[in-house]
C-alpha positions in Angstrom: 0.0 0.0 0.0 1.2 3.4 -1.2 1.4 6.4 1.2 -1.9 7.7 -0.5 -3.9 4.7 0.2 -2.4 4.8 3.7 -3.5 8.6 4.2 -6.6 7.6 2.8 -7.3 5.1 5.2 -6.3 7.4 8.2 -8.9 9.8 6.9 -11.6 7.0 6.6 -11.3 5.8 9.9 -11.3 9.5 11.4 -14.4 10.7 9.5 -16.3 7.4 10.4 -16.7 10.0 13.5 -18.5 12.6 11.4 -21.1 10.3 10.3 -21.5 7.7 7.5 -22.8 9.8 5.2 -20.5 12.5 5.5 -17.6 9.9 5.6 -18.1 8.1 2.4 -19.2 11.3 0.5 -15.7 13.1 1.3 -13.6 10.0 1.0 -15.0 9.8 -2.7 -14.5 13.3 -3.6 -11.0 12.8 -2.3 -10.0 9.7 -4.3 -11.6 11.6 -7.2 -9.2 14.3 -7.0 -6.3 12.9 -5.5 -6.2 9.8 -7.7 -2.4 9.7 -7.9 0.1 9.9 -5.1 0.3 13.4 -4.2 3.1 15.4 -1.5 2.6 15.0 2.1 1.9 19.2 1.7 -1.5 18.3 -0.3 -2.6 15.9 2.1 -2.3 17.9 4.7 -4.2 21.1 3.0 -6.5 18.5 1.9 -7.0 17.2 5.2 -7.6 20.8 6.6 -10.5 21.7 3.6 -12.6 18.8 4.6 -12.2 19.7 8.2 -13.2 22.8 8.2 -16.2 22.0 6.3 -16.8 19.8 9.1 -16.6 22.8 11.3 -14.4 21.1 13.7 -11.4 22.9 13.1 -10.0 22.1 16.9 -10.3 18.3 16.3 -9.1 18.4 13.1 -5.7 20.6 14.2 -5.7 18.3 16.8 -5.2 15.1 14.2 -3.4 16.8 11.9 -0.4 16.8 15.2 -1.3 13.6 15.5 -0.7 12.1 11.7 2.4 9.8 10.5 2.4 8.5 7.6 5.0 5.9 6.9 6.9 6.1 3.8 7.9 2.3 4.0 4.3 1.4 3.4 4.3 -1.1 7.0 1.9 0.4 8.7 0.4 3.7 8.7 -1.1 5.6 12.6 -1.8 8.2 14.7 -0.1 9.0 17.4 -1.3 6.6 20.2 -2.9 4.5 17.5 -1.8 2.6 15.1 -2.5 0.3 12.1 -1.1 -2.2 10.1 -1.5 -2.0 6.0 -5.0 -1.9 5.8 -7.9 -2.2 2.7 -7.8 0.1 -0.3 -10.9 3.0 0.0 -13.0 0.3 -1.8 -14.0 -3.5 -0.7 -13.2 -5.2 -3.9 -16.3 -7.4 -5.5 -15.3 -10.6 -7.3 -15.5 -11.1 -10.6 -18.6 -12.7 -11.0 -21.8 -11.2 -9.3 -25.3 -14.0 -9.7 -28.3 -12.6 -8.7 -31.3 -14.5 -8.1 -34.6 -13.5 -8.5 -37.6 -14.7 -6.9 -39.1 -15.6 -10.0 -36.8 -18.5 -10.8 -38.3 -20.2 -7.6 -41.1 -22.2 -6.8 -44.2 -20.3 -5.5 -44.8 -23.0 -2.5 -42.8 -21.8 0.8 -41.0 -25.6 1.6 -40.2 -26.2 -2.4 -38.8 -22.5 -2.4 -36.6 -23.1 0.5 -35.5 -26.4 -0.6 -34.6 -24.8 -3.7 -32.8 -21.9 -2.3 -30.6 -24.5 -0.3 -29.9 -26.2 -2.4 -28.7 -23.6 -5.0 -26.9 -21.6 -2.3 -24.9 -24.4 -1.8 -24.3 -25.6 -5.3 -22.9 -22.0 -6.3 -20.8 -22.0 -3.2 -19.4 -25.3 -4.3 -18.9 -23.8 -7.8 -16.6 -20.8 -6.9 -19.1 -18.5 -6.7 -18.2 -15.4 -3.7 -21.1 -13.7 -3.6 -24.8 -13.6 -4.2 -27.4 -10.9 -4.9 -31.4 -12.2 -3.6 -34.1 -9.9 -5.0 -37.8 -10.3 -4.6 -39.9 -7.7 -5.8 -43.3 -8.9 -5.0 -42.8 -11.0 -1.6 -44.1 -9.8 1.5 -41.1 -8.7 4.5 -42.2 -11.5 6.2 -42.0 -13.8 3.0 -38.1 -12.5 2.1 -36.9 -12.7 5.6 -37.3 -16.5 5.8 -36.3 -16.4 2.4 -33.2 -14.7 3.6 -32.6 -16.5 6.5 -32.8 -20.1 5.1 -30.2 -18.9 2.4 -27.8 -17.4 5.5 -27.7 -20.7 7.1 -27.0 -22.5 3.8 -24.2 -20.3 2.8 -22.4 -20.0 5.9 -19.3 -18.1 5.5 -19.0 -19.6 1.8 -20.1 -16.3 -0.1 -21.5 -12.9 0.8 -25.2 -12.6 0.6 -26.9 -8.7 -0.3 -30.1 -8.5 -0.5 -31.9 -6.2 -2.8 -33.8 -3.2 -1.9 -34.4 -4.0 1.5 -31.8 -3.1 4.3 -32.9 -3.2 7.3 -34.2 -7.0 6.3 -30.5 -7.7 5.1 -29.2 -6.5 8.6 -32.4 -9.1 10.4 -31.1 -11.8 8.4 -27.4 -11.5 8.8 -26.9 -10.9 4.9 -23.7 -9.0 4.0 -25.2 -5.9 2.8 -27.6 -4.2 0.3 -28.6 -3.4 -3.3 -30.5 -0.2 -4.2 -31.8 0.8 -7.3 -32.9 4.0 -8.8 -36.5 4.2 -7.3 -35.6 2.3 -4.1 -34.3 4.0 -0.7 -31.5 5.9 -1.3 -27.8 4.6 -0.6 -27.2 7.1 2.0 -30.1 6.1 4.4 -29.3 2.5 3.4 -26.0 3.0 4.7 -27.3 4.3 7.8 -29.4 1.4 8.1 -26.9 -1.5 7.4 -24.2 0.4 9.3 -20.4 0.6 7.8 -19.0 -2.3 7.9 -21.9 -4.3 5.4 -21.6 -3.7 1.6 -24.0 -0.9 0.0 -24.5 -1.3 -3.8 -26.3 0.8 -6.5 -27.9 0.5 -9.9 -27.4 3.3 -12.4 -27.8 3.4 -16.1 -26.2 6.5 -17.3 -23.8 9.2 -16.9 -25.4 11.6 -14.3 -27.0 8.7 -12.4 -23.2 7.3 -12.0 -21.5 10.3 -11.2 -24.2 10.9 -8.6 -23.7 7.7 -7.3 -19.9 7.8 -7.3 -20.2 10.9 -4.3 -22.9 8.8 -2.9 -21.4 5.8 0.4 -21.9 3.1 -1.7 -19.4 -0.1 -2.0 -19.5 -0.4 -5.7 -21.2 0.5 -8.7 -23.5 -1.3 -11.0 -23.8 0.0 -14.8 -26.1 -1.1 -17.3 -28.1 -2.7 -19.1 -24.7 -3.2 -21.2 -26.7 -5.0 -24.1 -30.5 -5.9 -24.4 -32.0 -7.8 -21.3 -35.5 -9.5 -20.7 -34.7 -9.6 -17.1 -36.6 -6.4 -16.5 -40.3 -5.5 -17.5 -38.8 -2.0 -18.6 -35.6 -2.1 -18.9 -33.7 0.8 -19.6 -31.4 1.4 -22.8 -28.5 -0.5 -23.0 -25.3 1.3 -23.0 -22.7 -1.0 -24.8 -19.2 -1.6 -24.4 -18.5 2.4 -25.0 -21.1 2.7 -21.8 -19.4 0.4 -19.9 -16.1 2.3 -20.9 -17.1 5.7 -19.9 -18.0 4.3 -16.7 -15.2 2.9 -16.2 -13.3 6.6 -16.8 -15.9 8.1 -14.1 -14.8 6.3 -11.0 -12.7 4.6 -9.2 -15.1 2.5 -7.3 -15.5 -1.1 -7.9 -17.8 -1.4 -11.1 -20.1 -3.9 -11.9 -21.8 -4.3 -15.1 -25.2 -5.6 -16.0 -27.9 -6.8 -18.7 -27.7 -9.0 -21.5 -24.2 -10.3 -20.8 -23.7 -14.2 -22.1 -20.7 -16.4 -22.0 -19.4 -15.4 -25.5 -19.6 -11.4 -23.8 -18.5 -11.5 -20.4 -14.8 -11.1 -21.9 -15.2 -8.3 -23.8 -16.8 -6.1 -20.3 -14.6 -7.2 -18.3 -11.9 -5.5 -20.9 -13.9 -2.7 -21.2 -13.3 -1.8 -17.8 -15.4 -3.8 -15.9 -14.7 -5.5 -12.0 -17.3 -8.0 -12.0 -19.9 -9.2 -14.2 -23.7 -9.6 -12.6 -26.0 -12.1 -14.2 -29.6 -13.2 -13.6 -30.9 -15.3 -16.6 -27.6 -16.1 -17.7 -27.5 -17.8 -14.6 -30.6 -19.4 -13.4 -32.6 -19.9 -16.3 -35.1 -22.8 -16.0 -33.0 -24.7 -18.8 -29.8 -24.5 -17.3 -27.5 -25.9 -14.7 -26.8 -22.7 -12.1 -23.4 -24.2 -11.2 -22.5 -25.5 -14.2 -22.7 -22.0 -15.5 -21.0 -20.3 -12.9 -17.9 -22.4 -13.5 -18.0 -21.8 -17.0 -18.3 -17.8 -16.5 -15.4 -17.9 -13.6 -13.4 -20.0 -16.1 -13.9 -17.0 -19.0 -13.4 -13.9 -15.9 -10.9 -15.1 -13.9 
């Protein structure tokens, strides 16, 4: 880790004191501008600006005394606190993202759990890391069993998120939450989940990314890249030059979306993206879920 990521993380932990939403907000607009190593001189001016509008200038003097970076990259700490080399701003995703959608399961409540089980398990076994669940027309009630059966199945095998509702994903011990455009918003989500789950968000253009890239969100998710029948109205898809200029807006993990097939998933990935999420790629009713999954992990990783 570079003296900017360790300065980085110094700031992160300190503003986790000014709130979540003020803390992911500034750390984004700092990685924005300060996307190459810059002089101790800039951090510290930098340091000062988002202090001060803060309006804790006695704190803040009081940590800027108290910073030391390392310049051998070790360890990085305050005075009378330190760390060793710690994560980048971002929690990286892996490279392939399934979600699965209510609507590939059985309607009965024991058939659905049996098949959520058993599924959770398979894609475990497969490679898979983590797992999106999103059910759109289930009651809470109806989602949180959901949710729970496919906790126990999964175990520490992958990370769960759970779309669209947080404070269900923080009941069932899922690793965090997806929000879309007309969901809650990512900043009360984060409030909800707390910091140390994963926040995710849907955009599918350029002002809904670069609103999202200021917003405390874990990673970005871009699309539909090509057409998709995964939606009822899906948006326009935005190609490989959308997936591109996404890439050039943000430094936050990106996931792309919509359409994406095993002859595909290559060119996204080179067109900037981190991880590649797939629904009926995945889980159609024809297919073999795991089956899949190994073949797209063989083509992404």
């Amino acid at each position: 880790m570079n003296q900017y990521e360790g300065t980085l993380f110094i700031l992160r932990r300190s503003l986790l004191f000014a709130g979540p939403n003020i803390y992911f907000r500034q750390v984004s607009l700092l990685h924005r501008e300060l996307s190459t190593p810059a002089s101790s001189k800039k951090f510290t001016d930098e340091h000062r600006r988002i202090f001060k509008t803060r309006r804790c200038p006695i704190y803040s003097a009081a940590l800027l005394r108290r910073l030391e970076v390392h310049p051998d990259g070790a360890a990085y700490k305050l005075k009378g606190m330190s760390f060793q080399a710690a994560p980048s701003a971002f929690r990286p995703v892996p490279a392939l993202y399934p979600i699965l959608d209510a609507s590939f399961l059985p309607a009965a409540v024991a058939e659905r759990h049996a098949r959520l089980r058993g599924l959770v398990s398979e894609l475990a076994d497969a490679g898979v890391r983590i797992l999106q669940y999103r059910n759109k027309q289930g009651s809470e009630a109806d989602i949180l069993a959901d949710a729970l059966v496919m906790r126990d199945a999964a175990g520490s095998r992958l990370k769960l998120i759970l779309n669209d509702w947080p404070a269900i994903a923080v009941q069932a011990g899922f690793d965090g939450v997806h929000v879309g455009q007309t969901d809650m918003g990512p900043a009360l989500a984060r409030e909800i989940v707390g910091s140390e789950r994963i926040v995710g968000v849907s955009t599918h253009n350029e002002a809904q990314l670069r609103d999202a890239d200021l917003e405390p969100v874990d990673y970005i998710a871009v699309g539909p890249v090509f057409a998709t029948q995964s939606k009822a109205n899906p948006d326009p898809a935005i190609g490989l030059e959308g997936v591109r200029l996404a890439r050039s807006l943000t430094h936050k993990p990106l996931i792309a979306i919509g359409g994406i097939t095993l002859e595909t998933a290559a060119q996204v990935r080179d067109a900037g993206a981190d991880s590649i999420a797939l629904i009926s790629a995945i889980f159609s009713p024809r297919g073999n879920p795991a089956k899949l999954a190994k073949d797209f992990l063989h083509i992404l990783l």
